[in-house]
Wavefront OBJ file of the C-alpha trace (Angstrom):
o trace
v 19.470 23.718 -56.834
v 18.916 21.301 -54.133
v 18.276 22.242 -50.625
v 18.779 19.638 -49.224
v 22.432 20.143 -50.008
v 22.521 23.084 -48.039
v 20.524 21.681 -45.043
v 23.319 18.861 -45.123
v 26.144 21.536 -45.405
v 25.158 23.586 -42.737
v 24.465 20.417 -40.469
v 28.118 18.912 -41.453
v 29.321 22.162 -40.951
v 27.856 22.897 -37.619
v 28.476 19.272 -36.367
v 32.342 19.207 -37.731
v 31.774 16.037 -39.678
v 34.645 16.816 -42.007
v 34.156 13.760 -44.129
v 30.749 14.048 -44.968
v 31.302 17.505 -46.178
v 33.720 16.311 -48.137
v 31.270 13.761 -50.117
v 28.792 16.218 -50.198
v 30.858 18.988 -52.118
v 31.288 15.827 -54.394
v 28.242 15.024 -55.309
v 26.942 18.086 -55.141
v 25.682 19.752 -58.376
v 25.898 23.333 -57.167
v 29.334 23.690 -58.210
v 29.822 27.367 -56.226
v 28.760 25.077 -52.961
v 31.287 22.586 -54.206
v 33.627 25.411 -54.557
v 32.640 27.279 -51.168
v 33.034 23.442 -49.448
v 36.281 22.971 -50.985
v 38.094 26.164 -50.015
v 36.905 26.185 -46.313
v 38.344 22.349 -45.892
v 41.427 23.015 -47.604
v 41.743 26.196 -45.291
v 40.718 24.299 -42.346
v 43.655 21.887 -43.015
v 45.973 23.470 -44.345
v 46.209 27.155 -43.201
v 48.133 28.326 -40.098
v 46.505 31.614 -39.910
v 42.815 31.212 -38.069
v 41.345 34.082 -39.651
v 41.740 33.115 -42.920
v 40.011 29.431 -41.695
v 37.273 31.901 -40.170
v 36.574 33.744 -43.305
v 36.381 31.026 -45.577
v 33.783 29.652 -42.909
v 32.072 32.771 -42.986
v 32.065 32.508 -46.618
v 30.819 28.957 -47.076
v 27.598 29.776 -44.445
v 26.848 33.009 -46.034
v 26.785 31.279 -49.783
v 24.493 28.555 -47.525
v 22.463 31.422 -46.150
v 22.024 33.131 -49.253
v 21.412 29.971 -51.583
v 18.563 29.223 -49.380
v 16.797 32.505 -49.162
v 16.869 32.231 -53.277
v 15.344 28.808 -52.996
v 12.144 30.396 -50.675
v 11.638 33.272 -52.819
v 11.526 31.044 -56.173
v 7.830 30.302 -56.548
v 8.236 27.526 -59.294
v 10.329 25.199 -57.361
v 8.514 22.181 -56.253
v 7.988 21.660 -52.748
v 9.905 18.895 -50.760
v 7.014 17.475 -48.987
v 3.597 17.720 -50.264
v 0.316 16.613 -48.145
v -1.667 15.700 -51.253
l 1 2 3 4 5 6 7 8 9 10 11 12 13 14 15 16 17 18 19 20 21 22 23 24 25 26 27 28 29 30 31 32 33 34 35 36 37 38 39 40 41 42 43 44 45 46 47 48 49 50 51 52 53 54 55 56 57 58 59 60 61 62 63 64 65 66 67 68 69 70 71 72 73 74 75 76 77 78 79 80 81 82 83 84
């Protein structure tokens, strides 16, 4: 897991940069964020209905939410900075 996908997916998200979300859920190798991307942009695009565009929203930044909380409690991944 990489969070630096999710910082990017919440930032393309939150800034409506369509496009780059779309790259990201490309290269992305957490295929349930790849997933999560790809339903919200087809809804978003496709869909008529706005509450359906809203939940799949909702479901993309709660996946983002809860992917990241995993990544703090894991105490074997390796930090992204370190000051040594």
């Amino acid at each position: 897991m990489n969070k630096l996908d999710y910082d990017r997916a919440l930032y393309y998200t939150h800034r409506s940069e369509w496009d780059n979300l779309l790259i990201l859920m490309v290269r992305t190798e957490d295929h349930f964020l790849s997933k999560k991307i790809e339903h919200f942009l087809h809804a978003y695009n496709f869909e008529h209905d706005y509450k359906i565009v809203e939940e799949t929203l909702y479901s993309l930044l709660r996946y983002i939410d809860h992917a990241n909380e995993a990544l703090h409690s894991d105490p074997t991944s390796t930090p992204m900075y370190s000051l040594s």
